[in-house]
N, CA, C and O atoms as CSV, one atom per row, in Angstrom:
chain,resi,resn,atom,element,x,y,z
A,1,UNK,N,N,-92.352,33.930,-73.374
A,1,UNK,CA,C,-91.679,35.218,-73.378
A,1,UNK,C,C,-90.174,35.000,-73.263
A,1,UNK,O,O,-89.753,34.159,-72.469
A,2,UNK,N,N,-89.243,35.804,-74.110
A,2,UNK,CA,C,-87.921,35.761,-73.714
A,2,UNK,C,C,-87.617,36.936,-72.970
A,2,UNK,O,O,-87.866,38.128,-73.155
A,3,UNK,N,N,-87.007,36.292,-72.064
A,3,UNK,CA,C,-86.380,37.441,-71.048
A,3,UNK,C,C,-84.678,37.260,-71.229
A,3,UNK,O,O,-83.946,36.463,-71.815
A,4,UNK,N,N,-84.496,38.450,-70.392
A,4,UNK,CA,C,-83.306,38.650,-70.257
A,4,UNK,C,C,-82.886,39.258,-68.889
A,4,UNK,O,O,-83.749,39.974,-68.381
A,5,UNK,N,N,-81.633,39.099,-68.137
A,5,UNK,CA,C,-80.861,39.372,-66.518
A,5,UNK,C,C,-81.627,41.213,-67.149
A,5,UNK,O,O,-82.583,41.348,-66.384
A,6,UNK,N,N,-81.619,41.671,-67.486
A,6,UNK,CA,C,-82.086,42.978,-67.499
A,6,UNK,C,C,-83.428,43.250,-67.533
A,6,UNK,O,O,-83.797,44.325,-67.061
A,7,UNK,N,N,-84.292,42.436,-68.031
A,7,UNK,CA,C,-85.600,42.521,-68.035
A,7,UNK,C,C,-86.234,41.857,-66.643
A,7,UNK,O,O,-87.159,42.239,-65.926
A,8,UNK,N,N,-85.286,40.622,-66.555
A,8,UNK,CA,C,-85.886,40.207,-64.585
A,8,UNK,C,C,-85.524,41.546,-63.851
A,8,UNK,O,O,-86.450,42.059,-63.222
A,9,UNK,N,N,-84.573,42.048,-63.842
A,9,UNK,CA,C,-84.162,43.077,-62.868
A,9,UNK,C,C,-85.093,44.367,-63.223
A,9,UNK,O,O,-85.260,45.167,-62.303
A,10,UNK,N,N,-85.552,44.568,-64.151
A,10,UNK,CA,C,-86.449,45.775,-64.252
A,10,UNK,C,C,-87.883,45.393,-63.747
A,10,UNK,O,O,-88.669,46.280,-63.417
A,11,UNK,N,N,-88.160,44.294,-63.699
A,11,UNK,CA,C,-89.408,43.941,-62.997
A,11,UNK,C,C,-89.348,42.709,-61.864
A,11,UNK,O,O,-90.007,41.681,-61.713
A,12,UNK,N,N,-88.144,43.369,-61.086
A,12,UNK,CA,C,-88.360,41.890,-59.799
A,12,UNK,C,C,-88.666,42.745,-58.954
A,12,UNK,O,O,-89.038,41.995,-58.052
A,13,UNK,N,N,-88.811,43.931,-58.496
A,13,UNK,CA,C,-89.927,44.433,-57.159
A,13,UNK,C,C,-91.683,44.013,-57.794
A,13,UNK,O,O,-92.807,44.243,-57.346
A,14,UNK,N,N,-91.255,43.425,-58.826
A,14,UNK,CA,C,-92.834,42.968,-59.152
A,14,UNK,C,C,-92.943,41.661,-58.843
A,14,UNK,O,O,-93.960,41.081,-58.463
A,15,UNK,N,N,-91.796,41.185,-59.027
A,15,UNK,CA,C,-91.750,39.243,-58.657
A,15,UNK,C,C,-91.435,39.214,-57.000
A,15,UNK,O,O,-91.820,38.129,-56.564
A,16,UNK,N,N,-90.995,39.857,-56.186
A,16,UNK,CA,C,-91.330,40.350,-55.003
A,16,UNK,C,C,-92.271,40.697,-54.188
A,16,UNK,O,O,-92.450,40.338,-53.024
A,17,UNK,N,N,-92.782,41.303,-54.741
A,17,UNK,CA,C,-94.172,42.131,-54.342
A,17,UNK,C,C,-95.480,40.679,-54.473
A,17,UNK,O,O,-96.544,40.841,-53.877
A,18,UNK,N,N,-95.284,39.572,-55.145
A,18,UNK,CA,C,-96.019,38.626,-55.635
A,18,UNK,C,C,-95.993,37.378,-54.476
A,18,UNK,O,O,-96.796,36.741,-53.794
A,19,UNK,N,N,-94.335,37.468,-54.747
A,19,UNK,CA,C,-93.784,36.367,-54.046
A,19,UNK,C,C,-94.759,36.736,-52.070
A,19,UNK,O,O,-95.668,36.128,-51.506
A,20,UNK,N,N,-93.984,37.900,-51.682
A,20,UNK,CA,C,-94.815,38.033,-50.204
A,20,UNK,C,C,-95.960,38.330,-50.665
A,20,UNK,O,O,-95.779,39.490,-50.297
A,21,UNK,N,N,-97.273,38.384,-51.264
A,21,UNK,CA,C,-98.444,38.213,-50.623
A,21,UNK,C,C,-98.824,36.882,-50.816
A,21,UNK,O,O,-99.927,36.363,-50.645
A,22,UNK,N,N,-97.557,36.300,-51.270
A,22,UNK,CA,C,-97.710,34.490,-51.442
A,22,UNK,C,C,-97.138,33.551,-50.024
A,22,UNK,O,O,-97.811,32.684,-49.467
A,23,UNK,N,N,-95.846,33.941,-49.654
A,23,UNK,CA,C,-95.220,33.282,-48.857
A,23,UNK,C,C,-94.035,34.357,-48.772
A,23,UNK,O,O,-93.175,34.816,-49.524
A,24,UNK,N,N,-94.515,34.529,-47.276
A,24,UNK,CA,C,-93.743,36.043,-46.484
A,24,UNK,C,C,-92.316,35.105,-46.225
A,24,UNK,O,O,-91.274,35.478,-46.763
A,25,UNK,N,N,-92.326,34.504,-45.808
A,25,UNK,CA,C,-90.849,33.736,-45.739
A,25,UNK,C,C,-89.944,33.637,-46.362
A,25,UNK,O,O,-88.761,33.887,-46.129
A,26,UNK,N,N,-90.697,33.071,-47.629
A,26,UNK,CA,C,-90.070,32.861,-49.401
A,26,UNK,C,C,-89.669,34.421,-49.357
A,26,UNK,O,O,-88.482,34.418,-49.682
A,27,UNK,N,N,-89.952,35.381,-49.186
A,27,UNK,CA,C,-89.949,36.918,-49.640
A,27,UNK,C,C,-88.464,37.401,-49.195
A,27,UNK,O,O,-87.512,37.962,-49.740
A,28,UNK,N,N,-88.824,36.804,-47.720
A,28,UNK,CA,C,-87.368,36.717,-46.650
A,28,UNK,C,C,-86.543,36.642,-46.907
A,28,UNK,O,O,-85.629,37.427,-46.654
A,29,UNK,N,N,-86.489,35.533,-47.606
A,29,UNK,CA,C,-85.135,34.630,-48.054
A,29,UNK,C,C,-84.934,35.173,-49.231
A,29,UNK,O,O,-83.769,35.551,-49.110
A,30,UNK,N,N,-85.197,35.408,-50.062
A,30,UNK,CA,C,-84.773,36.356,-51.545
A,30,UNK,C,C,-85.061,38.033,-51.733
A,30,UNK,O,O,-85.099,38.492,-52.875
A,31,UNK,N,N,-85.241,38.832,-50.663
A,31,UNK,CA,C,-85.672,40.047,-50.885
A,31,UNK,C,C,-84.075,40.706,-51.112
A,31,UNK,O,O,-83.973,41.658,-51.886
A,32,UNK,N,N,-82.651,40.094,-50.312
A,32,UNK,CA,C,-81.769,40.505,-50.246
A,32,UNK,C,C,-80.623,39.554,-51.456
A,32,UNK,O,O,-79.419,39.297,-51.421
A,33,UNK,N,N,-81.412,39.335,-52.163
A,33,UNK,CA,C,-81.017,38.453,-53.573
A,33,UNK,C,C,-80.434,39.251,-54.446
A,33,UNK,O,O,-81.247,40.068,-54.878
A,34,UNK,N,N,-79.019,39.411,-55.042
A,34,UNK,CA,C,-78.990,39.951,-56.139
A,34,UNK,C,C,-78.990,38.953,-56.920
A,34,UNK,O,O,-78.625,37.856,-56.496
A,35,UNK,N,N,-79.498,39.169,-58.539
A,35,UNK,CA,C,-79.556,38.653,-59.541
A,35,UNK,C,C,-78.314,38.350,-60.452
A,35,UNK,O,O,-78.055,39.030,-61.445
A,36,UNK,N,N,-77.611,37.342,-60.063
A,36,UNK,CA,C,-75.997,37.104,-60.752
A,36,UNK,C,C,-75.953,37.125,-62.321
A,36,UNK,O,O,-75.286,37.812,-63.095
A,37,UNK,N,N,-77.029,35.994,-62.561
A,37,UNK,CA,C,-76.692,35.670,-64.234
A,37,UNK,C,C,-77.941,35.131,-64.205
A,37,UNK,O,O,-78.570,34.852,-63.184
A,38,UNK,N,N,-78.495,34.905,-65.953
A,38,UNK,CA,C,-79.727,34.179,-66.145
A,38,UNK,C,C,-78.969,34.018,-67.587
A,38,UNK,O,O,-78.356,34.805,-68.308
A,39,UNK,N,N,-79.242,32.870,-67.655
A,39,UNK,CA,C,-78.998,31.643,-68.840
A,39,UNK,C,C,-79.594,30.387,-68.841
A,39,UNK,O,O,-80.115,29.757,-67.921
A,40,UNK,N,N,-79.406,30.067,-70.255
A,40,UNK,CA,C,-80.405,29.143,-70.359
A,40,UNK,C,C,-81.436,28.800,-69.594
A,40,UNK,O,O,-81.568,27.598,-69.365
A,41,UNK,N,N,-82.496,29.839,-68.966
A,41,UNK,CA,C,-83.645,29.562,-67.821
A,41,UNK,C,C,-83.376,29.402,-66.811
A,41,UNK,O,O,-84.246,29.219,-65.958
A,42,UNK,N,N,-81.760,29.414,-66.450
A,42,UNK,CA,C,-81.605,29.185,-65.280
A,42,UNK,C,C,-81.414,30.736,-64.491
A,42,UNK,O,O,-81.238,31.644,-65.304
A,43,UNK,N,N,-81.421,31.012,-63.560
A,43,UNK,CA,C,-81.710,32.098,-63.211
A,43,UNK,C,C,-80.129,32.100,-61.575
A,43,UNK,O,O,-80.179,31.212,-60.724
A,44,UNK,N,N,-79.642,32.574,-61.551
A,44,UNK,CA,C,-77.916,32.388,-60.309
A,44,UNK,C,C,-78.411,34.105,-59.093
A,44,UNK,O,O,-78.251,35.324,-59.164
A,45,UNK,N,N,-79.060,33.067,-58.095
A,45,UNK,CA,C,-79.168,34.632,-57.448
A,45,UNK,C,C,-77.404,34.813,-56.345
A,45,UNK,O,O,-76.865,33.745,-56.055
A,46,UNK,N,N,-76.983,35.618,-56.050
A,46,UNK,CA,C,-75.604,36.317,-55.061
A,46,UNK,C,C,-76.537,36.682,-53.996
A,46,UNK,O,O,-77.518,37.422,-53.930
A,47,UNK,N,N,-75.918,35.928,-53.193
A,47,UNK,CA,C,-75.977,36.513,-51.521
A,47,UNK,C,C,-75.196,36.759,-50.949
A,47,UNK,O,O,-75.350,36.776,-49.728
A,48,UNK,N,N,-74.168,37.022,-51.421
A,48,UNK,CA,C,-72.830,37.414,-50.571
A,48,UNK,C,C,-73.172,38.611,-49.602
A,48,UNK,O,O,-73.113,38.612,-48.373
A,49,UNK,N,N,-73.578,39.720,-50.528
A,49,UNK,CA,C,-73.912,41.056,-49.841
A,49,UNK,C,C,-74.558,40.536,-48.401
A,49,UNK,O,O,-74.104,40.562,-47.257
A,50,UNK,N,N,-75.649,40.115,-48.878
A,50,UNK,CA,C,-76.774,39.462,-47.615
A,50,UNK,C,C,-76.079,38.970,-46.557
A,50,UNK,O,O,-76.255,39.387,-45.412
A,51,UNK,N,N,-75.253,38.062,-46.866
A,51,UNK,CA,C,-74.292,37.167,-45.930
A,51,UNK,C,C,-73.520,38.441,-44.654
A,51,UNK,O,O,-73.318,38.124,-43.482
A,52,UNK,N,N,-73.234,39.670,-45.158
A,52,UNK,CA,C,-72.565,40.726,-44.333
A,52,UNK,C,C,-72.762,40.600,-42.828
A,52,UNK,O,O,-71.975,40.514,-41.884
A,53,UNK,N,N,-74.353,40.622,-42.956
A,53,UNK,CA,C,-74.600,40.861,-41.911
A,53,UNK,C,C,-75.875,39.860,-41.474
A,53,UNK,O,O,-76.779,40.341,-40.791
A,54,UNK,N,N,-75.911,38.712,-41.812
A,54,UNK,CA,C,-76.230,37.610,-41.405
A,54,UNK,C,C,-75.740,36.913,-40.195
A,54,UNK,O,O,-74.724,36.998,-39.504
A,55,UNK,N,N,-76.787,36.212,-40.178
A,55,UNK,CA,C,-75.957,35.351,-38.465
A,55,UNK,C,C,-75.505,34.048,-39.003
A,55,UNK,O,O,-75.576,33.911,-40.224
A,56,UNK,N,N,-74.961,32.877,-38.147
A,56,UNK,CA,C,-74.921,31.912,-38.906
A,56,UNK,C,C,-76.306,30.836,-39.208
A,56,UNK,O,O,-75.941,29.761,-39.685
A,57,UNK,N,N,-77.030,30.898,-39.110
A,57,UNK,CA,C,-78.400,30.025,-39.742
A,57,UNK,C,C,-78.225,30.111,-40.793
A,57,UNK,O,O,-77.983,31.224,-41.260
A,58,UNK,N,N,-78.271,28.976,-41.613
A,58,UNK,CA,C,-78.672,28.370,-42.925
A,58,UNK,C,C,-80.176,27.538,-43.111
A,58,UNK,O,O,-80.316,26.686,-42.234
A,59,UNK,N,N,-80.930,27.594,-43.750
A,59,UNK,CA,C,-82.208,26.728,-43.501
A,59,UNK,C,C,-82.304,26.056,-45.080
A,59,UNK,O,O,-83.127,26.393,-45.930
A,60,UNK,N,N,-81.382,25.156,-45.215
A,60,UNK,CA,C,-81.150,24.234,-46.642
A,60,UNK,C,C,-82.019,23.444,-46.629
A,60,UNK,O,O,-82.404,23.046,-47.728
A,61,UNK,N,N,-82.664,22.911,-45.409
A,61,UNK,CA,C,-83.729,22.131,-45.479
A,61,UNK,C,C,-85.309,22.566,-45.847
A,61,UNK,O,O,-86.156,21.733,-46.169
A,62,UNK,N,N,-85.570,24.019,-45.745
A,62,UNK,CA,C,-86.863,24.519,-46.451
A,62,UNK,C,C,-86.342,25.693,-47.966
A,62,UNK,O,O,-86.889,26.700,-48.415
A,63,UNK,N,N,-85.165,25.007,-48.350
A,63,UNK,CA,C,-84.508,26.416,-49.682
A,63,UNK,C,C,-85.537,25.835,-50.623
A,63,UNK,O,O,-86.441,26.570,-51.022
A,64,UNK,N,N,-85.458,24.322,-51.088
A,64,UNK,CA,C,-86.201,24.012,-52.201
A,64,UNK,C,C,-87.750,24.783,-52.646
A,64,UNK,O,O,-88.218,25.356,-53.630
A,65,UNK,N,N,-88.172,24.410,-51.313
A,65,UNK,CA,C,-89.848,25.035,-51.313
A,65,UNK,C,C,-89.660,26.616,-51.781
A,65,UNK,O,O,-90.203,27.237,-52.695
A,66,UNK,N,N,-88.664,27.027,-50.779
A,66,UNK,CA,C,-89.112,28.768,-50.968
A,66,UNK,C,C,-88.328,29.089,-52.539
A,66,UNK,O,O,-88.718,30.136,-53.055
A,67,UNK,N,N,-87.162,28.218,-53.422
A,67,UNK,CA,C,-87.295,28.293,-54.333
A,67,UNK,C,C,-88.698,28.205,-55.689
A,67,UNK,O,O,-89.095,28.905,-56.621
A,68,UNK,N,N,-88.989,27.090,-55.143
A,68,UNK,CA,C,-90.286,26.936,-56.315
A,68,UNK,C,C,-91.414,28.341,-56.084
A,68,UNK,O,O,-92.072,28.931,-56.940
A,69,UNK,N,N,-91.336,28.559,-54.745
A,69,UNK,CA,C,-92.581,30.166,-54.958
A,69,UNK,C,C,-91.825,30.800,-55.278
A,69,UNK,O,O,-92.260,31.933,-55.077
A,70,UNK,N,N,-90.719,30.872,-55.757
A,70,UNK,CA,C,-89.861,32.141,-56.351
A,70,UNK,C,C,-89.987,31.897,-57.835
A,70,UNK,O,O,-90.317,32.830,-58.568
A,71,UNK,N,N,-89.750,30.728,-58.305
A,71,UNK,CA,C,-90.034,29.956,-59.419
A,71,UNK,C,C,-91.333,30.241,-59.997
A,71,UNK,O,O,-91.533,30.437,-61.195
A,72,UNK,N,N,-92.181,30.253,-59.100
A,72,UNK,CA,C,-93.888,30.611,-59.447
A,72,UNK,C,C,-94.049,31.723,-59.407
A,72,UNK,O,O,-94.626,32.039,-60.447
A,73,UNK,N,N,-93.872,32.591,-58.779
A,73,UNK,CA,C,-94.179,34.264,-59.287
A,73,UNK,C,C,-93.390,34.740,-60.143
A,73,UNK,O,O,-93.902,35.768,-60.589
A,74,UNK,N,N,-91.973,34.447,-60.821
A,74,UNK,CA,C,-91.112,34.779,-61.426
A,74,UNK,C,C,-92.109,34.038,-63.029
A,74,UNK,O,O,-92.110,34.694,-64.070
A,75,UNK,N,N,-92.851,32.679,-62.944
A,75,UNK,CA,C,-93.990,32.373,-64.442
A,75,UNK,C,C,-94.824,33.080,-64.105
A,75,UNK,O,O,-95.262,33.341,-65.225
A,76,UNK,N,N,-95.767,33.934,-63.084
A,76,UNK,CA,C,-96.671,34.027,-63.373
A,76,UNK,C,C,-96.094,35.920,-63.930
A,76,UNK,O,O,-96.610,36.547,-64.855
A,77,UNK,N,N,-94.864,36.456,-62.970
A,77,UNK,CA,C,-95.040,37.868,-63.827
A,77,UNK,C,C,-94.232,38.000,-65.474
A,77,UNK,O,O,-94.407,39.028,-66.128
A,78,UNK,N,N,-93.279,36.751,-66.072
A,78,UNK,CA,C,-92.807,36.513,-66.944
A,78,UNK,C,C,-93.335,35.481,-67.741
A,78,UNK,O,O,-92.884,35.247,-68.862
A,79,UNK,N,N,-94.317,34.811,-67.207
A,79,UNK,CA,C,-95.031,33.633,-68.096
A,79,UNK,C,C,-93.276,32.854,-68.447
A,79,UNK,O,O,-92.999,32.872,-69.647
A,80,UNK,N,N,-92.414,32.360,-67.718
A,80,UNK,CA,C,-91.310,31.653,-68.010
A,80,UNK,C,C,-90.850,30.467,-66.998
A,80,UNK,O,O,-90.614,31.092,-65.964
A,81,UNK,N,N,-90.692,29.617,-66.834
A,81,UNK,CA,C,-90.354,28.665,-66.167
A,81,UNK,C,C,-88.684,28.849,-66.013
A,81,UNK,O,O,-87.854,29.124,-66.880
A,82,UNK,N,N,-88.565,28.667,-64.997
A,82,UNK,CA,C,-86.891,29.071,-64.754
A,82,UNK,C,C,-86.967,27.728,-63.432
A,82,UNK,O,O,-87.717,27.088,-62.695
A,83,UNK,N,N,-85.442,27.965,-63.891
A,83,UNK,CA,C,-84.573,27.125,-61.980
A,83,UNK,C,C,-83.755,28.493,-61.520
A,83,UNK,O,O,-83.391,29.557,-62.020
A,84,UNK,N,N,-83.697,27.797,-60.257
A,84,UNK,CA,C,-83.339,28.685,-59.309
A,84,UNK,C,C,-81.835,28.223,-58.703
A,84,UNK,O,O,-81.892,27.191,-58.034
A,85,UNK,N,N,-80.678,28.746,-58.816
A,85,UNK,CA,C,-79.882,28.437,-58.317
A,85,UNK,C,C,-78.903,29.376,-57.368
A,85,UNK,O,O,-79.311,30.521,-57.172
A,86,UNK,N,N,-77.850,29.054,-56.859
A,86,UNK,CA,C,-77.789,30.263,-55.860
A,86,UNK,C,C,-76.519,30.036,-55.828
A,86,UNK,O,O,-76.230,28.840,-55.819
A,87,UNK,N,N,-75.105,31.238,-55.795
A,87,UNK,CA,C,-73.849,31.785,-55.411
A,87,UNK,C,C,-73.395,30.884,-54.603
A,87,UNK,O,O,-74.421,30.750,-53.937
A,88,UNK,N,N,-72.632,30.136,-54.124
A,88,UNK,CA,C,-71.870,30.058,-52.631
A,88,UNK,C,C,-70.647,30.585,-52.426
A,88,UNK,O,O,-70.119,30.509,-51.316
């Protein structure tokens, strides 16, 4: 399937909704995700917003994992393999 930053965004309370009855954590960590850019499969989520009112914890050491279940519900509701990369 080709997608497009407009077609993820019209169906990511569906890649959401997937992601937590998969891994409530993973859900955690990207529910306050905006969707920056998607190119070439790669997919740029913004957390700045998120960051507002964040504390300082970072958990870089479990991002990879909760990327790939983001990665996996994002093929299973787009049938597309993407990377996941993220704003700083």
């Amino acid at each position: 399937m080709n997608a497009d930053l407009d077609s993820l965004r019209s169906r990511w309370n569906e890649v959401l909704d997937l992601l937590e009855s998969r891994d409530r954590i993973a859900w955690l960590v990207f529910f306050d995700a905006r969707l920056a850019s998607f190119d070439s499969n790669v997919l740029t989520l913004d957390f700045s917003d998120a960051r507002k009112f964040a504390s300082s914890h970072e958990y870089e050491a479990v991002r990879p994992k909760h990327k790939e279940s983001l990665a996996s519900a994002i093929k299973e509701v787009f049938n597309l393999d993407i990377a996941i990369e993220e704003l700083r």
